[in-house]
N, C-alpha and C positions, 0 to 999 in steps of 0.2 A: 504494500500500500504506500503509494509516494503520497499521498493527498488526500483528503475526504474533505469535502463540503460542505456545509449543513447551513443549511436554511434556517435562521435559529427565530425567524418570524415566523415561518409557519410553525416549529417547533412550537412557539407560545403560543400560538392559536391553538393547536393540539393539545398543550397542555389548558389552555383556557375552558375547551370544551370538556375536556375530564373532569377539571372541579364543577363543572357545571352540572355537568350528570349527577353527581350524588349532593349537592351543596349549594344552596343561593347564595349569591355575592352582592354585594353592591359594585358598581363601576370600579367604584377607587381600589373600595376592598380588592376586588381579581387582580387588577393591576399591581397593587403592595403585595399580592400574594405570590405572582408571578415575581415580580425584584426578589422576594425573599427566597424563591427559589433559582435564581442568578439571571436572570434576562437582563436586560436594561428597559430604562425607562419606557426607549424606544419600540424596544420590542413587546414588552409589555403590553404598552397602548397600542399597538399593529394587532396583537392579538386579540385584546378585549372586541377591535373594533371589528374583527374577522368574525365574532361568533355574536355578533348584532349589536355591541353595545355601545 
């Protein structure tokens, strides 16, 4: 493996959608919940916004 790529915004949308299934959030809340598990801000909010919010 020379290289792997990861798309770490859809990765947070992915993970967005999993705490979604078992868990209601608020906006902010997924997003801080998303950082606390290492995204960034950025990606963070890419993902909240990928699973409607």
């Amino acid at each position: 493996m020379d290289e792997i790529e990861v798309d770490w915004k859809e990765q947070a949308a992915l993970k967005a959608e999993d705490y979604l299934d078992y868990s209601s959030f608020s906006r902010e809340g997924l997003i801080e919940q998303l950082e606390y598990e290492g995204f960034t801000r950025e990606q963070a909010e890419y993902g909240v916004e990928a699973v409607g919010y």
